[in-house]
Structure formats: C-alpha cells, structure tokens
C-alpha positions in Angstrom: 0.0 0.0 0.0 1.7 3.3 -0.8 2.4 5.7 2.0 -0.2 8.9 1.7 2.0 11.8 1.1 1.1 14.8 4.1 -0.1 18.2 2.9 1.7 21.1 3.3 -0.6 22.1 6.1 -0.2 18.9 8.4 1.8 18.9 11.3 5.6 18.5 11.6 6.9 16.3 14.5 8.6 19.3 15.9 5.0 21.1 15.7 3.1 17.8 17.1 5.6 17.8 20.5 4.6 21.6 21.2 0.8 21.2 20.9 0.6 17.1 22.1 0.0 18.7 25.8 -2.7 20.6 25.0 -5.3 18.6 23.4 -7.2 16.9 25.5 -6.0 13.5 26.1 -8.7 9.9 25.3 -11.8 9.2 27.2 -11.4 6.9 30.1 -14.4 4.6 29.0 -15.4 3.4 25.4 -13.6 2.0 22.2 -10.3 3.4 21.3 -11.0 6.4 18.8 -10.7 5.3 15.3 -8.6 8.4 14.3 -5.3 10.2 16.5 -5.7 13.8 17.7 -3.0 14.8 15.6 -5.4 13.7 12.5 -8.0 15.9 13.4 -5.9 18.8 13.9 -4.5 18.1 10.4 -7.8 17.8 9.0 -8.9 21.1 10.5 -5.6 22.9 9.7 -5.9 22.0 5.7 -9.2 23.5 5.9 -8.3 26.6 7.0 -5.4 27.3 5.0 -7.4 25.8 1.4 -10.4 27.4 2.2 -12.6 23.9 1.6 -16.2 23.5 3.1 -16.3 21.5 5.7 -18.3 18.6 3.0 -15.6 19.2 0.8 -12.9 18.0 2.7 -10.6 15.1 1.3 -11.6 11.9 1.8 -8.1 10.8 2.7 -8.7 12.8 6.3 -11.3 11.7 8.8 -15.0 12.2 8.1 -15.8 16.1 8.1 -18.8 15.5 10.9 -16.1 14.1 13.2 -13.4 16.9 12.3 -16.4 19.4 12.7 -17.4 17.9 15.9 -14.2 18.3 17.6 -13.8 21.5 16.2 -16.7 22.9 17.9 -16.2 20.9 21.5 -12.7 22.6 21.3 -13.7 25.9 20.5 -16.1 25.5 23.1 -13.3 24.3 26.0 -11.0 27.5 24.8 -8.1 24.6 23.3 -7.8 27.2 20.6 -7.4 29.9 22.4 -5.1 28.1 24.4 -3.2 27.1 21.8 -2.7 30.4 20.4 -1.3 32.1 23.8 0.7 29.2 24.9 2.8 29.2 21.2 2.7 33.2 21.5 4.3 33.3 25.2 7.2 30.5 23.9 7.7 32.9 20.3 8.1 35.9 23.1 10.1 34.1 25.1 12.6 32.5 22.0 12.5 36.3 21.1 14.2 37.4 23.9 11.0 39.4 25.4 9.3 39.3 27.9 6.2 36.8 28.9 4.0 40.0 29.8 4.1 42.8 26.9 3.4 46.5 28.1 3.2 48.0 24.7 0.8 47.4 21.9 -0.4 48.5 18.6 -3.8 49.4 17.2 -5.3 49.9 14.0 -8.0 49.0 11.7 -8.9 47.5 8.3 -12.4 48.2 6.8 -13.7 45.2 4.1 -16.5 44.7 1.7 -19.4 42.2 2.7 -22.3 41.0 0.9 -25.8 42.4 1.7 -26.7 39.3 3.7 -23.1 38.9 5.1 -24.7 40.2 8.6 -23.6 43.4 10.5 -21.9 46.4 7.7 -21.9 49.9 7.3 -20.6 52.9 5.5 -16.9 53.7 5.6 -17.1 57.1 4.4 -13.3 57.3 4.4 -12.0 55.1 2.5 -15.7 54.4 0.7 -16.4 51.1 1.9 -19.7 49.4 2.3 -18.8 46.8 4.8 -17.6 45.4 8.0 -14.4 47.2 10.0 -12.3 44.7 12.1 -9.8 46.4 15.0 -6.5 44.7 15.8 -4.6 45.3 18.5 -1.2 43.4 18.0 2.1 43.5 20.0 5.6 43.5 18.1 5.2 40.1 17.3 1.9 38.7 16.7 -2.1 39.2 16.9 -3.7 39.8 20.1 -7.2 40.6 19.8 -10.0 41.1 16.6 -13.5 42.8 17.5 -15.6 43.0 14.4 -18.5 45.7 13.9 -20.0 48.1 11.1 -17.4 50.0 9.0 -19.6 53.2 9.8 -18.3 52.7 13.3 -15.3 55.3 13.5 -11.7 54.1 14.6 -12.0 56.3 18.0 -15.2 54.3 18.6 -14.1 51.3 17.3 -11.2 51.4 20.0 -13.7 51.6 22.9 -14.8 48.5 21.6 -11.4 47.0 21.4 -9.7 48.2 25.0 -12.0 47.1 27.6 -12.0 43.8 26.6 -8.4 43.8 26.1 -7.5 44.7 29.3 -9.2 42.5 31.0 -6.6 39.8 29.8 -3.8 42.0 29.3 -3.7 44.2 32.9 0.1 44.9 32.4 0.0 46.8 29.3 1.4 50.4 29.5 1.7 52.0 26.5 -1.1 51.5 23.3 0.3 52.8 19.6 -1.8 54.1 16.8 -2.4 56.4 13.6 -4.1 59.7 13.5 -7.7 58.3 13.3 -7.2 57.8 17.1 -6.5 61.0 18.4 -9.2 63.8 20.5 -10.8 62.7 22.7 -9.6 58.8 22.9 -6.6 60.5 24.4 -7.8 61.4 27.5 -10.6 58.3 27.5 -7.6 55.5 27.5 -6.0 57.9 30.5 -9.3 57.6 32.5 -9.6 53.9 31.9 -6.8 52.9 34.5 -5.7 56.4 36.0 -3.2 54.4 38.3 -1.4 52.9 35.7 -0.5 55.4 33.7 -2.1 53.6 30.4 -1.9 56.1 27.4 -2.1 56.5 23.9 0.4 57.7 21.6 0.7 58.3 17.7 2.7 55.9 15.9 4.8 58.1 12.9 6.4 55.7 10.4 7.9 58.9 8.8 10.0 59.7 11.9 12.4 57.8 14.1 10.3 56.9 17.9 6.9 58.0 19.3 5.2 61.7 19.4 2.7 61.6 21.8 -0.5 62.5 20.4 
C-alpha cells in the first residue's frame, strides 16, 4: 500500500511535541478512537489554509462531521485559544522578550461584505460598504480582533477594542496608533486605569520613535 504523502498544512513532528500537551487526552471509557488527535488537527488545519467547506474536505482525512465535531467541543473548551497564547508566550520568550508585553499596537482594516453577510456599514473614508475589524497586535503577533460596522469610527471602534483587552492584558502600559485615534480617545484610555498610567500615543512611520498625540 503506498504511503499517503502529508499536505503542506499537516503537522511536523517538531509542531506535534509543542501542541501534544494541550489537546485533551482519550476518554477513560469506550472504544479506542478510530482516528489520532493529531489527524483531526491536520484535518482542521488543511481546511483553514485551502479554504474547503467543511463537506468538501478530502476523503483521505477523517470524516468532516467528526473533524467538525471536535472542532466545535474545542472551540467551546478555549483549546484554541489556548493554543494560540501558549505558542505566542514561547515565540516571546525564543524572542528574547518578555512573557508579559506593556506595549501594543492598534489599527483598523475596513472590508466589503455581501448584503446578507450580517452586520456592515458605510466607511465614508475610505468608501467602503462593509464590516471594520480592529487589531490590536504586540511586536510580534495578533492579540485581539473585534468586528462591527465599517460606519463605526476608529476612536469608537477602539472603545470596543480596550476594555476587553484589558481584561486579559492588565500589564499593558503604553497602546500605539495612527491619527484616526487621536481627540478625545486621548484622554478616555487615560481615564480607563488612571493608576497605571495607560496612554495613547501616535505611531509616525515617517520619523524615528513616538510623538505623543
């Protein structure tokens, strides 16, 4: 029987040892499972980065109702999430930073949608009938995504963003961003944590450091 070659998606052994203790190990009672952890995760992993439908997925994985199944239960446990900060704390770490970040950037990317693509809006600006998404990223990787109408302006979008970022990332300090978030979001981030000196200052690619806004 020939050996299945692995997509370019599937795990490496390397990338297998690094996750292996987060997934949730095999139930105590019933049959053995027919396919490994590590098969699901491949099989969810080559549908995100092709783009199939979950139906469409090749038959040379496990079923897409089993890969869908565990996707959801594990969505619904956090394992992704989990995932995701675990990897990120080890890259900051092998990086030479710290565990804990204290600076971060925000900005915001405004995107076309279909009329029955849910929630959109009018992004006067940059003339967009859509849906705005707000990342707030440290220097190496993606922290947080809220989604809402692209009518929604960046200062109010950031209101959306903070609160809810804070409230997993207490230690931050200092918060980076573009003219779009200046006035009053000044003096709102200040008020958010008066103690800890949180603030807001505009990030200017033309010029060497920070001007605060």
């Amino acid at each position: 029987m020939p050996i299945k070659e692995p997509y370019p998606s599937n795990l490496t052994d390397a990338e297998w040892k690094q996750i292996e203790p987060l997934v949730p190990g095999p139930k105590l009672f019933g049959r053995p499972p027919r396919y490994s952890k590590r098969a699901i995760l491949d099989a969810v992993f080559d549908l995100v980065r092709s783009g199939w439908a979950w139906r469409m997925l090749p038959h040379d994985l496990p079923p897409w109702r089993m890969v869908y199944e565990y996707f959801m239960v594990w969505r619904r446990e956090g394992l992704w999430q989990r995932i995701h900060d675990t990897l990120r704390e080890r890259v900051r770490l092998q990086s030479g930073k710290k565990r804990a970040r204290t600076a971060a950037i925000l900005d915001s990317q405004s995107v076309e949608v279909t009329i029955h693509g849910g929630v959109r809006g009018d992004d006067a600006g940059k003339k967009i009938m859509g849906r705005k998404r707000h990342l707030l990223v440290d220097t190496l990787g993606l922290i947080l995504v809220v989604v809402h109408s692209a009518a929604v302006q960046d200062r109010d979008g950031a209101k959306l963003v903070l609160p809810i970022l804070l409230l997993r990332f207490g230690w931050l300090r200092c918060i980076f961003g573009d003219g779009g978030y200046a006035g009053e979001l000044v003096g709102w981030v200040k008020k958010l944590l008066p103690r800890r000196g949180l603030r807001l200052e505009e990030s200017q690619a033309q010029r060497r450091g920070q001007a605060p806004l």
